[in-house]
Wavefront OBJ file of the C-alpha trace (Angstrom):
o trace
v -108.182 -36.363 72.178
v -110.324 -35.959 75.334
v -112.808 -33.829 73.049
v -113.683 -36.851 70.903
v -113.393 -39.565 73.959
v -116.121 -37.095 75.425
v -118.367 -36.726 72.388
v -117.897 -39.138 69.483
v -117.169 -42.873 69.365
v -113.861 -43.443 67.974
v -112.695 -46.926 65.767
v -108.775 -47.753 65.144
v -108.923 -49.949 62.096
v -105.882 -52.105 63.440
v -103.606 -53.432 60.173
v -100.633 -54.921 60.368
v -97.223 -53.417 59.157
v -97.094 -55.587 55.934
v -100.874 -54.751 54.945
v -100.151 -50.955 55.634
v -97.209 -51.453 53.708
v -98.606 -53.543 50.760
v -102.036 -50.919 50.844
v -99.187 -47.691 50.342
v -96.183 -48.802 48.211
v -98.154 -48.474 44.653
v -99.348 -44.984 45.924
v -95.947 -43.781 47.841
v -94.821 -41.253 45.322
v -97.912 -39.615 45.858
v -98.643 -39.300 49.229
v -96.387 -36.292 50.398
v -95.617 -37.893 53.776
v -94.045 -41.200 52.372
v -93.122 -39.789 48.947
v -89.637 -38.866 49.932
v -88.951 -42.258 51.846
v -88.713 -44.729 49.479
v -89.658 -48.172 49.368
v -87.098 -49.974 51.120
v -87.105 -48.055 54.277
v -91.242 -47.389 53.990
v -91.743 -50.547 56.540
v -89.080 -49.015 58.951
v -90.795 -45.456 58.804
v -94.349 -47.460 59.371
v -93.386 -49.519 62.087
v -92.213 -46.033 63.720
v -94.951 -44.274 63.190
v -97.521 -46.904 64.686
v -95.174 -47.349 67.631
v -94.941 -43.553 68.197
v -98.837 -43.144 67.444
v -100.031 -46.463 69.561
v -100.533 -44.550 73.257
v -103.666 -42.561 71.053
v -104.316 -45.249 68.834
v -105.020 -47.210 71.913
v -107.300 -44.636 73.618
v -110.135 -45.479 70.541
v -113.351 -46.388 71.899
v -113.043 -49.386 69.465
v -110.649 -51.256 67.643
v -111.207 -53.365 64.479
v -108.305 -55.567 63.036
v -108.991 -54.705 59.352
v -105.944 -57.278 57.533
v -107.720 -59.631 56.301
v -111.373 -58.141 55.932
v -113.398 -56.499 52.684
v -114.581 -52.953 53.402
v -118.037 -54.407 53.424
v -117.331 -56.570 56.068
v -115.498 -53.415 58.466
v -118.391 -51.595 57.859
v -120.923 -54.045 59.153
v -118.543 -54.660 62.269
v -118.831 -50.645 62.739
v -122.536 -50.491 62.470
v -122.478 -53.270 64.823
v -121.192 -50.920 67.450
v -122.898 -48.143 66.835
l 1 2 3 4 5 6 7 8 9 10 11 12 13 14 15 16 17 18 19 20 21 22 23 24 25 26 27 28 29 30 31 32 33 34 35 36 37 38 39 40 41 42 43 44 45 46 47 48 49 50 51 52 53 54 55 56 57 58 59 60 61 62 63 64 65 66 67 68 69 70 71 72 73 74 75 76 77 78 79 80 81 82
């Protein structure tokens, strides 16, 4: 982590547990990390992760809440910070 907070800028596109939830359940069975958990216990596993993960999520050098936004509109907010 200290290699990129050193030498890169860094962006956490911040979504919520229900979009990260909605954006994975059609695709679950084939992502080999979720493909074993099933739906009903995919928000659980989620809301985990992002707890566990939020102490380097948090050390970005930018964060970007991405719910409700096109991927035209992140990518103009990213080029706004470069």
């Amino acid at each position: 982590m200290e290699i990129i907070e050193k030498n890169a800028n860094s962006f956490y596109l911040k979504a919520s547990i229900h979009k990260i939830f909605e954006r994975l359940k059609n695709g679950a069975t084939t992502r080999p990390l979720v493909a074993t958990i099933g739906l009903d216990n995919l928000k659980e596993y989620i809301a985990k992760h992002l707890f566990e993960r939020a102490v380097f999520y948090e050390r970005a050098n930018h964060t970007i809440s991405v719910n409700d936004k096109s991927i035209p509109k992140i990518v103009k907010e990213i080029e706004s910070l470069l």
